[in-house]
N, C-alpha and C positions, 0 to 999 in steps of 0.2 A: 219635379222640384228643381229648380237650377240653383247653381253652386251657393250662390250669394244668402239663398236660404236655408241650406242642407249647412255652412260655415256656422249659421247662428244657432240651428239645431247642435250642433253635436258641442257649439262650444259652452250654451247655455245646460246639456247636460254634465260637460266637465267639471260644472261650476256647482251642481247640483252636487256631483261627488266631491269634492272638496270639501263643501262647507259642512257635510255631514257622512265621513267614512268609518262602516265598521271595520274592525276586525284588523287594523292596523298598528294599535297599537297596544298589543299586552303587557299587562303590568304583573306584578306582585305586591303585595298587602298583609300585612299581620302587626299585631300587637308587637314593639322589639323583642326580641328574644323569643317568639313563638317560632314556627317553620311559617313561610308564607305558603299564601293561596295564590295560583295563578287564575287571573282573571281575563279574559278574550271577548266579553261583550262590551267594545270598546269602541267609541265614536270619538272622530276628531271631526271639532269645528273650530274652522281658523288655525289648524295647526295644534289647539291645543285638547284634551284626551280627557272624555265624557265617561264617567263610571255609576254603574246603575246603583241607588241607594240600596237599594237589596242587595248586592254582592255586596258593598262595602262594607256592609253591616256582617254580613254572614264570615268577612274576610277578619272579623276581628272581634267578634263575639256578642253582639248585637242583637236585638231586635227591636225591629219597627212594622207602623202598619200608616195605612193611607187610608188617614178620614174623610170621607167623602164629603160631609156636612160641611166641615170648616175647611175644604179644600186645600189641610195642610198635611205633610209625610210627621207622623210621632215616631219619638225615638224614646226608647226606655232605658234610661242610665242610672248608676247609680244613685246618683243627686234628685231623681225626676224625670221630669218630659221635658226633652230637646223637641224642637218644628218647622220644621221647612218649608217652604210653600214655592211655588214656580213663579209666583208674580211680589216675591220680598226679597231683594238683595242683602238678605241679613240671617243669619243663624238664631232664635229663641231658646232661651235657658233658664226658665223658671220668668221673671218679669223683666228679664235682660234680653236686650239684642247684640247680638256681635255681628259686624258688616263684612260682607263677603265682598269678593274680586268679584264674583261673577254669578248671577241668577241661577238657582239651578232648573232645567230645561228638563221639559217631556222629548225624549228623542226614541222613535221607533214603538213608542207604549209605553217606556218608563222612565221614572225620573231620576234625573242624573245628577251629579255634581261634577265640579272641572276637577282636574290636577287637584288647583291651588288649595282645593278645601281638605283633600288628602293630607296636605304640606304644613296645611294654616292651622285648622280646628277638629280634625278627627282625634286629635290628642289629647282635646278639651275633654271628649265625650267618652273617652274609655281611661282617661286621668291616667296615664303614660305613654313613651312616648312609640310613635310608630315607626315603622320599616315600611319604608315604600321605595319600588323602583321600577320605570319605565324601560320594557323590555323591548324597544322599538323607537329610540328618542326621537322626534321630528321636527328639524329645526325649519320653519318657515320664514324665509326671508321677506320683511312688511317692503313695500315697498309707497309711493307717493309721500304725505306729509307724516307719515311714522317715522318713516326714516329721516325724511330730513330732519324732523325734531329730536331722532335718538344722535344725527350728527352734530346740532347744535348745542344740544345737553353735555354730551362728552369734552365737545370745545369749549363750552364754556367753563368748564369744572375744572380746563389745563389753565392755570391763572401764572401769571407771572409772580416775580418775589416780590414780598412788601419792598415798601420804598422809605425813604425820608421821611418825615413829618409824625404823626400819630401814629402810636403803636398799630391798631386796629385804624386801618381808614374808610372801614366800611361794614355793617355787617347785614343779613340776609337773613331773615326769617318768614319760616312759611307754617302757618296755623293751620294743621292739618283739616282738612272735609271744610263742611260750609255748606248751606243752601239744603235742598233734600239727600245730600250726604250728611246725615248726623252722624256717622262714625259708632262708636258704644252707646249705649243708651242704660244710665241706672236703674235701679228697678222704682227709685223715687220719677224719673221722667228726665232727670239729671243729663247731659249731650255731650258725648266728648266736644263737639263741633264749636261750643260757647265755651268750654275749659281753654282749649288753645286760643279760641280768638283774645279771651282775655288775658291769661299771662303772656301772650303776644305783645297786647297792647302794655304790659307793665313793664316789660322787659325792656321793650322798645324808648318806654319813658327814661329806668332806670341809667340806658346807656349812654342816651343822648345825655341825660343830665350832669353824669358823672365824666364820661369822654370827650364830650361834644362831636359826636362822628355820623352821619349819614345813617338811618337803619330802614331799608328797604321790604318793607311787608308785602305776603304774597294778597293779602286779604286785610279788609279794614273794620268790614262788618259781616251779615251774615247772608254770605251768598256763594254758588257753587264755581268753582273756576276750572275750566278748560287747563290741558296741560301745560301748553304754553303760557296761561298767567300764572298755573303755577311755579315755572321758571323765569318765570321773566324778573323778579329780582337780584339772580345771576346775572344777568345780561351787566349791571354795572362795573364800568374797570376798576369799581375801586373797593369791589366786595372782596374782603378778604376772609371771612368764615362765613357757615351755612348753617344755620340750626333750624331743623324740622321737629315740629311740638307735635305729639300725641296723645291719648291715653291708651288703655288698654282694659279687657276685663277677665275673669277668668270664672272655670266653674266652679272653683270655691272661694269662701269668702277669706280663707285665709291669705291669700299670694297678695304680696303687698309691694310697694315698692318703686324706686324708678331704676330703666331699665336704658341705656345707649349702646347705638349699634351703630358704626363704621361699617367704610363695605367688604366684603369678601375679600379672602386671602390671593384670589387669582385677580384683581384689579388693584392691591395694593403696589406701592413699590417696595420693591426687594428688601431694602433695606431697612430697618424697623424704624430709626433712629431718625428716622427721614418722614416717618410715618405722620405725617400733623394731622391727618385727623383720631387718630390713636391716642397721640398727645392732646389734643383738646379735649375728645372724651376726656380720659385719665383727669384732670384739671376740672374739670365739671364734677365727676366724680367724686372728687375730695371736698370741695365747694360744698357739694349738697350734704355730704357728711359732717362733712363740719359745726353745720345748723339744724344740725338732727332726724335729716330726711333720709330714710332709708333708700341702700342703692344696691340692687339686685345683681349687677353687675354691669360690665361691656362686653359688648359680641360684635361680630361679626359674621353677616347673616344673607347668603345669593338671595334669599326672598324676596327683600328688602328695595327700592333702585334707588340707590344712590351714585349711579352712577360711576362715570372712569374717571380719573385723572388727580390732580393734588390740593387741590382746594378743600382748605378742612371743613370739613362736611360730617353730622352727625345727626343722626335721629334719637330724638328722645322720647320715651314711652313712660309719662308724665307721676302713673301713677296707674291701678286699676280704679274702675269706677265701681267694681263690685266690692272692694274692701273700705269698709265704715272709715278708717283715720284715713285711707290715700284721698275718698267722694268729700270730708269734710276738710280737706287740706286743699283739693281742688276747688271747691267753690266756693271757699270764703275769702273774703279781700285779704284778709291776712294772712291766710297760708299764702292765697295766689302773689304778695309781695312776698315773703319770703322765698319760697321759690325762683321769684324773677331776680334777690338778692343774690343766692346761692348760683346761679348762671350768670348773671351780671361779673362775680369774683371771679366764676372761672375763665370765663374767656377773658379776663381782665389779667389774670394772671399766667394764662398763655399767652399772651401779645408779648409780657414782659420778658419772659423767657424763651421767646421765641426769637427777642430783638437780638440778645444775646449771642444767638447760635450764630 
């Protein structure tokens, strides 16, 4: 075998271990406040850490089993049957779906979930909240157009200071999923994917009419976008706020509400006062209360990307779709304008006090 051949052999097996290593990175798992379970049948693909549904069940007091008929993993909770299946990007909770980061995978004979569903939804399923901690953390550096788009995302979010003319001279909204990302799904059929598209679009109406200002949508109708359209309404030099729609669901039908998350404490700036996208939440927040919509509160949340730098930026989590008055406030024209009212004052009334500072 000469070199040229034995180079793509041995580099086409490094790449084999890569995309699929056991045993690198152990975790820990339990319900809060139990003792954790260490866990060692661990697979990382892409860097990020495959955990077998059977341990993680066992890691926090579960059981499930793997229906063969219907090719899906059951979980028995106290609400019912949760369902996973390896070819649904989505968690099942009685006639709900909730949408996962990431498919869960047969790796080695069983089926796994990533991190994020430890992070995201195992809290759903045993209704409080979990301890988890990777005892091995592995930061893989993306490299080609990951990176340059995590470079251009962080530049684009360092904005300069408003200027002259209009309070607000610009604003950015992106209606979350779209296309075969329907986001939650109600147990009516109900789509988070059409709730944001539509207060999107009302919001969008409200501002123009009322400010006369530019308002750049990542999405107009219903189709899925790449990451870069869905930044691409940053890209304008004259956005000055970022509001990203959601909804959200949960496993019971009580949790109700809307919910704004800024980004983490280690990307903010130091100083609070300075914090605008803190203060636009905050000002959304009073807004929606105002007009009687209930507000869960603001967070600040690594889960989340909302990226680095000062550009007020804020995700909102619209509402659940599993709760009767949030699904009848999302999809009626009239809640969906009032709503688009109660954001429309808030950012209207952080421009004004923001002119101030």
């Amino acid at each position: 075998m000469d070199s040229g051949h034995m180079f793509k052999l041995l580099y086409s097996l490094l790449l084999l271990l890569f995309l699929a290593t056991p045993g690198l990175a152990d975790v820990e798992l339990a319900p809060k406040g139990k003792p954790p379970l260490r866990l060692s049948d661990i697979y990382l693909s892409q860097g990020l850490p495959y955990i077998a549904v059977d341990d993680m069940l066992d890691a926090v007091s579960l059981r499930g089993h793997w229906d063969s008929v219907k090719h899906v993993y059951r979980i028995r909770t106290a609400r019912g049957w949760a369902e996973l299946s390896p070819g649904r990007q989505s968690l099942k909770i009685g006639k709900v779906f909730f949408p996962l980061k990431e498919k869960p995978r047969f790796i080695d004979g069983r089926l796994r979930v990533s991190e994020n569903f430890l992070l995201s939804q195992l809290s759903m399923l045993i209704e409080r909240p979990v301890y988890y901690r990777n005892l091995n953390p592995v930061r893989v550096e993306q490299g080609g157009d990951d990176s340059t788009l995590d470079r251009l995302f962080s530049f684009l979010l360092r904005k300069k200071h408003m200027v002259s003319g209009p309070r607000l001279r610009a604003v950015a909204i992106d209606a979350g999923h779209g296309g075969l990302d329907t986001g939650v799904i109600a147990a009516d059929g109900y789509k988070e994917k059409q709730a944001t598209l539509d207060l999107a679009s009302d919001l969008s109406k409200i501002l123009k009419m009322n400010l006369g200002i530019p308002i750049y949508l990542s999405r107009d109708d219903d189709y899925e976008l790449t990451p870069e359209q869905r930044i691409e309404p940053v890209t304008h030099e004259d956005v000055d706020a970022w509001l990203l729609l959601h909804a959200q669901g949960s496993f019971s039908s009580d949790a109700e509400g809307v919910a704004l998350f800024v980004r983490s404490p280690e990307d903010k700036i130091a100083d609070n006062r300075h914090d605008a996208s803190r203060r636009l939440a905050e000002e959304l927040a009073l807004s929606l209360a105002e007009v009687g919509i209930p507000v869960v509160g603001i967070f600040s949340s690594p889960l989340i990307q909302l990226g680095q730098g000062d550009l007020p930026t804020v995700l909102i989590e619209l509402g659940y779709l599993t709760n009767p008055t949030d699904l009848q406030r999302l999809r009626s024209p009239e809640g969906q304008k009032l709503l688009a009212r109660a954001l429309y004052l808030g950012l209207d009334n952080f421009s004004k006090k923001r002119k101030k500072d």
